[in-house]
N, C-alpha and C positions, 0 to 999 in steps of 0.2 A: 393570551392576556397581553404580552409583549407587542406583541402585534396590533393589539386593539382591534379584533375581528370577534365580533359575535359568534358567541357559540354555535346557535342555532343557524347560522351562514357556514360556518365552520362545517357541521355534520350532515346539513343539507347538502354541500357538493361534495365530500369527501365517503358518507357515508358512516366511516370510523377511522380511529388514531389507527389502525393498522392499514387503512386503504392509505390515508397519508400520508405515514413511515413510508411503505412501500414505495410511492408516488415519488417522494422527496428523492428515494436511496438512488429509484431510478436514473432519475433527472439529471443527479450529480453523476454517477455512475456511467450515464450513456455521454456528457460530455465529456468527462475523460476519457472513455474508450477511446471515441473518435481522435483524440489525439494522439492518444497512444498507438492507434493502429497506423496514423501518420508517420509517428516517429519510427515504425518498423518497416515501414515500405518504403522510407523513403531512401537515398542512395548511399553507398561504403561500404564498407568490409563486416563483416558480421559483430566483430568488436565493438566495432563505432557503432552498428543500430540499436545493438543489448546495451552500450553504452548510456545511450539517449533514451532507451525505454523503462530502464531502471531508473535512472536517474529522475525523469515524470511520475514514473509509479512513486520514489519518495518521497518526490511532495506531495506527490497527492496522497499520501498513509498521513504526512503531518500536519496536511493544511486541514484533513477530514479526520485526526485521530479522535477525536472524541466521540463522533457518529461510528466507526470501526469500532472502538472499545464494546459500548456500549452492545451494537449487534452482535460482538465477541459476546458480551455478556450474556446475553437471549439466548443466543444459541446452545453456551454452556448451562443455561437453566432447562433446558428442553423444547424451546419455544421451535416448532415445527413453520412458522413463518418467518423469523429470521434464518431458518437454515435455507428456507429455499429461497430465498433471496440471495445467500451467499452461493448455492450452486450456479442462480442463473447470471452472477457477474464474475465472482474469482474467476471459476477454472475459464472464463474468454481469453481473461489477458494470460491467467499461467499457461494459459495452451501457447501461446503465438511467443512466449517468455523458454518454455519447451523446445519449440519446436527452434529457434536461435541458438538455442544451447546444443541440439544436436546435429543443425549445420557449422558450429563450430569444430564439434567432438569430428564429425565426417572429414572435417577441411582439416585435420590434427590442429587448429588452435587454441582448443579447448582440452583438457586433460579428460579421460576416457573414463571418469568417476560414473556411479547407480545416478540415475535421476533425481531421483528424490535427495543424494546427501548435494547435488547438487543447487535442486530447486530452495530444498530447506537454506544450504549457507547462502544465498541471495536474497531468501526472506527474511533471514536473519540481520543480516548484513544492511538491510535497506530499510526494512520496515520496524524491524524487533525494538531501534532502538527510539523511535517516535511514541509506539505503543508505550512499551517500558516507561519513559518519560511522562505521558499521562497516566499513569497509575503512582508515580511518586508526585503529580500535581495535584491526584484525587485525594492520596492521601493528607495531605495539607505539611507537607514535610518545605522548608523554605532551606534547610543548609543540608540534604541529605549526605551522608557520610565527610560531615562539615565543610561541605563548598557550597556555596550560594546559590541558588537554582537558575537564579536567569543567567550565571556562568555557566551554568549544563547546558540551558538551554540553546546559548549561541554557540557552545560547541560540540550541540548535540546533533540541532536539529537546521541550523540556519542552510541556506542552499549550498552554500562553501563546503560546510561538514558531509552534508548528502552527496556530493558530487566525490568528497574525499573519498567517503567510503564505498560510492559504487566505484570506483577506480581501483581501492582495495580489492574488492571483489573480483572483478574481471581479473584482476591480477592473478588473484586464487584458481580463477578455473584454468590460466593460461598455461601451455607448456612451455612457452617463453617467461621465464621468468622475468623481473626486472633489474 
């Protein structure tokens, strides 16, 4: 309707709202890859590429959180086509997000933690707190725990905040502390 596109053109090429969810999640999803995979190959020390590739992955959780919630959503209702949608995009990048983390752990600059308490504080750390923040904007909450929400926001989510905290993070995996 926003769009002002005829239904009937609408379902003619797409077929159904799930051929073009899919379509859409792709779309977005394959152009971030490509950058993403840029920002991993391209040259430095394994710090600086986890660096640059986290830092991408949070905006792009914040610039797409509402399209993320929402497939969150599906998936935790049972919906067997948002889950394989998230197989066939998460685990690319958490694989290449992996596999950084364990040429760190190899090279001692990364502390020698399980995978997962690693992969988890990075997802937490980068992503948690974008999601988080759309669900107190779904909620229609405007002073959550009485501060102003576009004060959360610019120091939630703006690119200063995201780059604060993937620098927190890497901090946390390092055995160099700061």
């Amino acid at each position: 309707k926003k769009a002002r596109v005829n239904l009937g053109m609408f379902h003619y090429h797409f077929k159904s709202k799930t051929a073009f969810a899919r379509r859409l999640l792709n779309e977005i999803y394959e152009e971030f890859f490509q950058r993403f995979s840029l920002e991993i190959g391209t040259e430095g020390d394994v710090q600086d590429r986890l660096r640059r590739a986290l830092k991408l992955l949070g905006k792009f959780v914040r610039d797409n959180r509402e399209i993320i919630l929402a497939l969150s959503k599906d998936i935790l209702d049972g919906e067997n086509e948002a889950a394989q949608i998230l197989d066939k995009t998460f685990f690319r990048h958490a694989m290449l997000i992996f596999k950084l983390i364990k040429e760190g752990q190899f090279s001692g600059i990364f502390r020698k933690i399980p995978m997962p308490l690693a992969i988890s504080f990075l997802a937490s750390s980068v992503a948690g707190p974008s999601l988080a923040l759309t669900i107190i904007e779904k909620s229609g909450a405007k002073r959550p725990v009485g501060i102003p929400l576009r004060f959360i926001v610019q120091n939630v989510i703006s690119d200063k905040a995201i780059e604060e905290r993937v620098d927190m993070a890497i901090n946390g995996l390092s055995t160099r502390q700061p």
